[in-house]
C-alpha positions as CSV (number, residue, x, y, z in Angstrom):
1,X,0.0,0.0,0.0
2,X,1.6,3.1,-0.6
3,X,2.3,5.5,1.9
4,X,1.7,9.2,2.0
5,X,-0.3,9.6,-1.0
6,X,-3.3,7.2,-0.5
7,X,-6.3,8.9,1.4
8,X,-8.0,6.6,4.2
9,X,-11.8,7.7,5.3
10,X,-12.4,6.7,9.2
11,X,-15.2,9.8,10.1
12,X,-18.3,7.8,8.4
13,X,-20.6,8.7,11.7
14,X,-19.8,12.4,10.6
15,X,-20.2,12.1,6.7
16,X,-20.5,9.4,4.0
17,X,-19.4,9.3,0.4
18,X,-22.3,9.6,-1.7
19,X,-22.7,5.8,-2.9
20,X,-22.3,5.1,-7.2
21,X,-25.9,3.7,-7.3
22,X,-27.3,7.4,-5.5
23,X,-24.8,9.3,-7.7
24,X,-26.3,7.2,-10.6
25,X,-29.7,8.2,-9.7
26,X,-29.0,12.0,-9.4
27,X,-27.2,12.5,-12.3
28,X,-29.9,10.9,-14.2
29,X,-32.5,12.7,-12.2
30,X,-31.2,16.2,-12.6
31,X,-31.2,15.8,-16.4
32,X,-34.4,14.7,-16.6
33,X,-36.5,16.4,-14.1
34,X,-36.7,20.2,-13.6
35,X,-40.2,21.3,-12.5
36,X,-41.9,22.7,-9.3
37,X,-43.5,19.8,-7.3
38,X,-46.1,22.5,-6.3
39,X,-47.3,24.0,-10.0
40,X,-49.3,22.1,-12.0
41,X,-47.8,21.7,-15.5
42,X,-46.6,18.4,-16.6
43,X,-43.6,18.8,-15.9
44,X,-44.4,20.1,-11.9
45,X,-47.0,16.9,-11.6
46,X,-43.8,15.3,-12.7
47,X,-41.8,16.2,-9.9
48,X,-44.8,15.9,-7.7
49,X,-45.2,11.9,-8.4
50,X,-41.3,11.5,-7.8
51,X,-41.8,12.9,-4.1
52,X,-45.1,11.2,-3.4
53,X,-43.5,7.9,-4.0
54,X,-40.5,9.0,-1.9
55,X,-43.2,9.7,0.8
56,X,-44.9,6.4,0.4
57,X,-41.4,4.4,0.4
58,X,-40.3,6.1,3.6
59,X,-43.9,5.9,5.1
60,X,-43.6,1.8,4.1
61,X,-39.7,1.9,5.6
62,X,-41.3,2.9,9.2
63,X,-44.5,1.5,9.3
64,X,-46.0,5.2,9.1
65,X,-48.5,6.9,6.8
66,X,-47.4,9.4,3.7
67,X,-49.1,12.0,5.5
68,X,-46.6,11.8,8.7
69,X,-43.7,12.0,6.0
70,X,-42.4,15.4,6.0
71,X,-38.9,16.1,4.3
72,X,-36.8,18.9,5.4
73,X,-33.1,19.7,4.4
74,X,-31.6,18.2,7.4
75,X,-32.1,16.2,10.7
76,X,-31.1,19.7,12.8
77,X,-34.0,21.4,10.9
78,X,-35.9,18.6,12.0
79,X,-35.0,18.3,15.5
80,X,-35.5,22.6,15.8
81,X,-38.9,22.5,14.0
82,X,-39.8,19.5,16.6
83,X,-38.6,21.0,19.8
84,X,-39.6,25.0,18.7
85,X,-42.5,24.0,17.1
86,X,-44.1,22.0,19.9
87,X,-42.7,24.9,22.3
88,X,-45.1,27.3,20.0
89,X,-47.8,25.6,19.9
90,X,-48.4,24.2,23.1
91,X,-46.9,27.4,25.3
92,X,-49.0,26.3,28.5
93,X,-46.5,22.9,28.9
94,X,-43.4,24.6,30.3
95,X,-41.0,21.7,30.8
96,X,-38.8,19.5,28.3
97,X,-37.0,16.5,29.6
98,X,-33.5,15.3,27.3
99,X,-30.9,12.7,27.3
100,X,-27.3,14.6,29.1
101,X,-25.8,13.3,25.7
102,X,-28.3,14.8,23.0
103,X,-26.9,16.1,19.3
104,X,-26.2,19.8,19.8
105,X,-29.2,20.5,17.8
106,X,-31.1,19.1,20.2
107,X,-29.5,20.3,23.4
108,X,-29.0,23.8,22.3
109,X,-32.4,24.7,21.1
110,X,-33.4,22.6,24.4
111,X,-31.3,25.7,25.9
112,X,-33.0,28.7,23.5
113,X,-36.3,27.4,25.0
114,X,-34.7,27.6,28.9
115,X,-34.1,30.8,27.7
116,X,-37.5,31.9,27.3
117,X,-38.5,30.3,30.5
118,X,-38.7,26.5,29.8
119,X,-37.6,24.5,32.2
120,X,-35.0,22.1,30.9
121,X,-33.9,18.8,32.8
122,X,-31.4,16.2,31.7
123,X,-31.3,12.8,31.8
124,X,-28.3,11.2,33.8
125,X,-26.6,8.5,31.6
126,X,-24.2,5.2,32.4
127,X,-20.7,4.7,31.7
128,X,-21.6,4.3,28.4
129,X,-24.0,6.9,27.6
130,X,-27.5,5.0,28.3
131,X,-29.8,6.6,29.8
132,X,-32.5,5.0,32.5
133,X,-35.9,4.6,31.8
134,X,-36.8,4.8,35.2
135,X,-35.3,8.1,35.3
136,X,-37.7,9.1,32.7
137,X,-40.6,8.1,34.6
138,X,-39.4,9.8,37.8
139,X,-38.8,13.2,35.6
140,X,-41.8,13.6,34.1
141,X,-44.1,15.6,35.6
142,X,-47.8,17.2,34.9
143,X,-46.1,19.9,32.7
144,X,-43.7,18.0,30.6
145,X,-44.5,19.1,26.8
146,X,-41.6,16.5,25.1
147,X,-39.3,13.9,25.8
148,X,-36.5,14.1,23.4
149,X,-33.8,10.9,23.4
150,X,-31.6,10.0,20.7
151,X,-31.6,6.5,19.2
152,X,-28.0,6.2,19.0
153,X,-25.2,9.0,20.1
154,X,-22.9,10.1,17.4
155,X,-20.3,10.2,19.8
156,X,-19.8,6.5,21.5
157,X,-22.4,4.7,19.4
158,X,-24.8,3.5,22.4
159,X,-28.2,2.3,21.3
160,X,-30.8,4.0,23.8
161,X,-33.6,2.3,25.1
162,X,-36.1,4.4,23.2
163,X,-39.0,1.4,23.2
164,X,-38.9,1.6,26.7
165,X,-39.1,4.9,26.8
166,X,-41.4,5.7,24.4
167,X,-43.3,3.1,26.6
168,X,-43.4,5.4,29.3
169,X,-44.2,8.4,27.3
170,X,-47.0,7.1,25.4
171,X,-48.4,5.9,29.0
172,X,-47.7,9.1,30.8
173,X,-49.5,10.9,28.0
174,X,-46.2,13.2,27.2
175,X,-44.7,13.9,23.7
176,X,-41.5,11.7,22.5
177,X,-39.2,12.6,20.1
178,X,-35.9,10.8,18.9
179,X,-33.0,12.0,17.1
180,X,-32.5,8.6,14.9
181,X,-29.7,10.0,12.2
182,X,-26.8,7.7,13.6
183,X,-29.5,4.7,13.5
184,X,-31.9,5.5,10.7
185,X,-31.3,2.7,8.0
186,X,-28.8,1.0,10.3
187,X,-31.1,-1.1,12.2
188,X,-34.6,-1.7,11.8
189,X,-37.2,0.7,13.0
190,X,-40.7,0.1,13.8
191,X,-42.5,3.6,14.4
192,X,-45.8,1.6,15.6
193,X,-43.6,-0.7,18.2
194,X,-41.4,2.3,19.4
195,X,-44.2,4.3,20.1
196,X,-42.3,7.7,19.2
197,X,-44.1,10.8,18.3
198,X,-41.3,12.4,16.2
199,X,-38.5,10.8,14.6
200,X,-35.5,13.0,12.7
201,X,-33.4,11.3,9.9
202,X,-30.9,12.6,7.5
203,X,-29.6,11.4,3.7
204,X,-26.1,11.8,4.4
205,X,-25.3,9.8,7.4
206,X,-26.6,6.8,4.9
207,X,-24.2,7.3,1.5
208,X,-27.3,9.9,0.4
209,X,-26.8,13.5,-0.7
210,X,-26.4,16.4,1.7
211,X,-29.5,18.7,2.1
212,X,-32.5,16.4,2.6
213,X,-33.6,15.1,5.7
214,X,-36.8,14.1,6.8
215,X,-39.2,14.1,10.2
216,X,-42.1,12.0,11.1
217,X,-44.7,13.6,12.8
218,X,-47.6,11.4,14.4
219,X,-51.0,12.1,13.2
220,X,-53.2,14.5,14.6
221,X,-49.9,16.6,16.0
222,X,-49.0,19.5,14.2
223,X,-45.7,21.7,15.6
224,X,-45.9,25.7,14.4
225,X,-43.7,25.6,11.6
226,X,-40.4,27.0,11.5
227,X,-40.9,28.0,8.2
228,X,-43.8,29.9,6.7
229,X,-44.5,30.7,2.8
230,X,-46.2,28.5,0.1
231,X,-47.7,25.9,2.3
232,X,-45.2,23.3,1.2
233,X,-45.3,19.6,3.1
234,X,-48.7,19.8,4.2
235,X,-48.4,23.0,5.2
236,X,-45.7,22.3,8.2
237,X,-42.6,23.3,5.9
238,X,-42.6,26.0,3.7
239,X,-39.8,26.2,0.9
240,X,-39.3,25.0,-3.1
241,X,-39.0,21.0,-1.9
242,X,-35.9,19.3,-3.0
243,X,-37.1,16.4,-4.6
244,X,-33.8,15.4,-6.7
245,X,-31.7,15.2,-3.1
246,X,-34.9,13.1,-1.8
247,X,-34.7,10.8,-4.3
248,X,-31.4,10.0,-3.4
249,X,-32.2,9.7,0.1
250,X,-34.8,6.8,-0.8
251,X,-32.3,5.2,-3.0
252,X,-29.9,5.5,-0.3
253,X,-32.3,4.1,2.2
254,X,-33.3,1.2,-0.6
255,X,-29.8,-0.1,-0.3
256,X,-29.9,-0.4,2.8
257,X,-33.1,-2.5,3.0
258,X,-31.2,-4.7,0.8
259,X,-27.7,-4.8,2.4
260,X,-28.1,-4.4,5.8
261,X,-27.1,-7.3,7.4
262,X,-24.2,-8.3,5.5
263,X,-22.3,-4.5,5.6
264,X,-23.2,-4.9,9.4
265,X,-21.3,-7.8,9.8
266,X,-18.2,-6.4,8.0
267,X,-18.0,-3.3,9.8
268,X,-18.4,-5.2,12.6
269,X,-15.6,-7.1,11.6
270,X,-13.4,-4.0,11.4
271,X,-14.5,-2.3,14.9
272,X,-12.8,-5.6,16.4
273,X,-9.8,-5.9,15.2
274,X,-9.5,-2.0,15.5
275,X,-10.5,-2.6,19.4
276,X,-8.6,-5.5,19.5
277,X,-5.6,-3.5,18.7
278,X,-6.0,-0.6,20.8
279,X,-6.9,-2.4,23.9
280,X,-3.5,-5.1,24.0
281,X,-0.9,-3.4,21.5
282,X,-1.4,0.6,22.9
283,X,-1.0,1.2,26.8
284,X,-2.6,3.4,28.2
285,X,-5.6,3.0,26.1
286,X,-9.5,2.9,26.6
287,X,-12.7,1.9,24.5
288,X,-15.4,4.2,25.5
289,X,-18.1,2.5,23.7
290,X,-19.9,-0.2,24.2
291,X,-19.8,-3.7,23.0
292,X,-23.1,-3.9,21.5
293,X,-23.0,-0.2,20.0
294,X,-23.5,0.7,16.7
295,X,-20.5,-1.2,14.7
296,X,-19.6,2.4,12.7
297,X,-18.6,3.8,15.9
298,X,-15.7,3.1,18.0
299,X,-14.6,6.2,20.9
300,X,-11.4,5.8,22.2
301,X,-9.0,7.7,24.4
302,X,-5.2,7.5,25.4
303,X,-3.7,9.1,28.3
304,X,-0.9,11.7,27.6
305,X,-2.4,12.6,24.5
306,X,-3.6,15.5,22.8
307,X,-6.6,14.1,20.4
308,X,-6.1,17.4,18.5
309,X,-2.9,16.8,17.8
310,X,-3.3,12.9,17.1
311,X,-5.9,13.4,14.7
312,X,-3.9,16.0,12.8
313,X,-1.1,13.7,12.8
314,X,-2.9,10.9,11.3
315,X,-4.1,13.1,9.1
316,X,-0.9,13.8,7.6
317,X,-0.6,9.7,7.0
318,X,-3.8,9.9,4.9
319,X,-6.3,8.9,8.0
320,X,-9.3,10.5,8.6
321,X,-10.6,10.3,12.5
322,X,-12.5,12.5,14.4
323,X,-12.2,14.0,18.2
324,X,-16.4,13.9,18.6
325,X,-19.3,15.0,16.8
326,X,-18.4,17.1,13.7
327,X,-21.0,19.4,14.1
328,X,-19.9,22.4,16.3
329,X,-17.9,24.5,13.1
330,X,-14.7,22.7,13.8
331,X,-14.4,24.2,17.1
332,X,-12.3,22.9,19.8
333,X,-14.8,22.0,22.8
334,X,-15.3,19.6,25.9
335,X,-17.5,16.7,24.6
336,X,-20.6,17.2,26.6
337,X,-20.9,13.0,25.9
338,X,-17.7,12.4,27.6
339,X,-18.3,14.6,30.8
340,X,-21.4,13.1,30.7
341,X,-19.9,9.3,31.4
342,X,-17.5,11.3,34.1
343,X,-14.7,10.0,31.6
344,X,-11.5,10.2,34.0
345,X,-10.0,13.8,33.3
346,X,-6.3,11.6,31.9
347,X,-8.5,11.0,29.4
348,X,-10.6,13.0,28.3
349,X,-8.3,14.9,26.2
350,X,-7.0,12.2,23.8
351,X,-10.3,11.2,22.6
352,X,-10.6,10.4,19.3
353,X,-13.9,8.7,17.1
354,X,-12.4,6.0,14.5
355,X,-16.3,5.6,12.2
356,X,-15.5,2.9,9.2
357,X,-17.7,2.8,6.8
358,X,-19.2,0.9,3.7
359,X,-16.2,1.0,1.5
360,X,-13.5,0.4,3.9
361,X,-11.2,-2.5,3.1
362,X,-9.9,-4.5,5.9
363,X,-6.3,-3.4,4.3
364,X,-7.2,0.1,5.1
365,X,-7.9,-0.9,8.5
366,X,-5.0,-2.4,8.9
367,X,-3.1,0.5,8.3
368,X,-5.1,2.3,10.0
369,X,-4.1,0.2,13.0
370,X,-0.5,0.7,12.4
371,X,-0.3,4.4,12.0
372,X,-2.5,4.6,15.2
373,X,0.0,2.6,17.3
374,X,2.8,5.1,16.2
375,X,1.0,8.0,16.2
376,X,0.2,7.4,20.1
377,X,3.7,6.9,20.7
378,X,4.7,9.9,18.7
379,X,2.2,12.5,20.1
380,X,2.9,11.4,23.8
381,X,6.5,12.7,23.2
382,X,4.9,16.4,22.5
383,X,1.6,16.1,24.7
């Protein structure tokens, strides 16, 4: 393999390459197809049937109806039109209840709201991220408006208990939302046996294009919108709809019906022998996710290290890692996930987030683990 040159993509819970067969799709589709989904030419009624049968696929993929399909441009739209929308219209419910390890787009418009007098509690988690349901129940109380938990955190890769939880929501008669982007696709979803409320999803966290994301919103609920204009998406989400990027996202999500298990197991495959390596061949070493996360995701730290400075150095080997979540504008910030676990402080600042990914080859892995081992010996000489 040669060294230095080659480029090696390890951040696939951050972004994914769009896959050939969506690529295929889009170029074909944005040749083809040009009109308004809301006129009523030929040529918008087009456009029109395209998105209806994205609806009804993803509608099919859940176990939803069309009608509590809407699309949006991304899963932070989604998760701010759930939270500020709900906030709108049902003002008299003052308190929201969220995971201590939400996506930032969840916990800082959780912390807009406090500023305009919601009360805002957090949900303890384990060493691992998990949160309790028991906690849930005890939090909830006659004003709650929403419960909002995410299915799996970006960071570490835990899968939440959210059928418990939506459980207890659905019984307690409070509103449950889930952030599902790091899940959606990944592992079967039920909407009916989940019992959630809201669900948020995104094209690009599943080898789809960027800009289209979608939220389910349960019948007979209707948040203000964020957006107000033409009445697009049943009047919830105003704006031209991007039905091209949509497409993509249902062929994106098709593949996945159809390849689920077996990319699964490889990636699987790969987080081992990654782990494997980091727990007997680098001392000083720690997996901070758990064994029956999400396969994509692997969080480990190294004591006397600087993840900053590891990450930029296997960077210059061609390796792509990440410190945490890559969605805070590539600032350098305490991982709310890791203080959240009560991480011990030797670690917490050589944290890094290894994410392969559909295309990685086990010989890129490999590599991967050998750069890895030097690079922790080579930064602890500087840290």
């Amino acid at each position: 393999m040669e060294r230095f040159t080659n480029r090696f993509y390890f951040d696939h819970a951050a972004n994914t390459p769009l896959a050939p067969e969506v690529q295929k799709v889009l170029s074909e589709f944005y040749s083809k197809h040009y009109g308004n989904a809301a006129g009523i030419h030929s040529f918008a009624r087009d456009m029109k049937a395209h998105l209806d049968r994205a609806r009804e696929f993803f509608a099919r993929f859940l176990n939803a109806k069309p009608s509590e399909i809407i699309f949006t441009a991304s899963a932070t739209e989604s998760n701010n039109f759930v939270l500020k929308g709900l906030a709108q219209r049902f003002p008299q419910k003052r308190h929201l209840l969220i995971s201590a390890v939400e996506h930032a787009s969840v916990f800082e418009t959780a912390r807009y709201l406090k500023s305009l007098g919601f009360e805002v509690d957090e949900l303890a988690v384990d060493e691992f991220g998990r949160v309790d349901p028991d906690d849930v129940k005890k939090y909830i109380r006659p004003d709650t408006l929403l419960v909002s938990v995410m299915w799996v955190n970006n960071e570490l890769g835990t899968i939440q208990p959210i059928k418990e939880v939506g459980k207890i929501c659905r019984e307690a008669g409070v509103f449950f939302h889930s952030d599902a982007v790091q899940g959606f696709a990944r592992l079967p979803l039920n909407i009916q046996e989940f019992q959630v409320d809201f669900l948020s999803a995104s094209a690009h966290k599943i080898y789809g294009p960027l800009g289209a994301g979608l939220v389910y919103i349960k019948e007979g609920i209707r948040p203000e919108p964020l957006l107000h204009g033409g009445g697009h998406e049943n009047e919830l989400r105003s704006s031209t709809v991007n039905v091209p990027a949509i497409v993509g996202f249902q062929k994106a999500a098709e593949i996945y019906e159809k390849e689920r298990a077996q990319e699964t197991e490889r990636i699987r495959a790969y987080r081992q022998k990654i782990w494997q390596a980091v727990e007997n061949d680098i001392p000083g070493s720690r997996i901070n996710s758990p064994h029956d996360g999400l396969p994509h995701i692997l969080n480990c730290s190294f004591e006397k290290v600087d993840g900053e400075w590891l990450a930029i150095y296997l960077d210059k080997q061609g390796i792509a890692v990440s410190t945490g979540s890559a969605c805070s504008t590539g600032k350098v910030k305490g991982s709310r996930a890791l203080e959240s676990i009560h991480l011990p402080s030797k670690f917490r600042k050589g944290t890094i987030r290894i994410s392969p990914g559909r295309y990685t080859k086990e010989e890129e892995v490999d590599y991967l683990i050998e750069q890895l081992k030097l690079a922790v010996k080579k930064v602890r000489m500087i840290s």
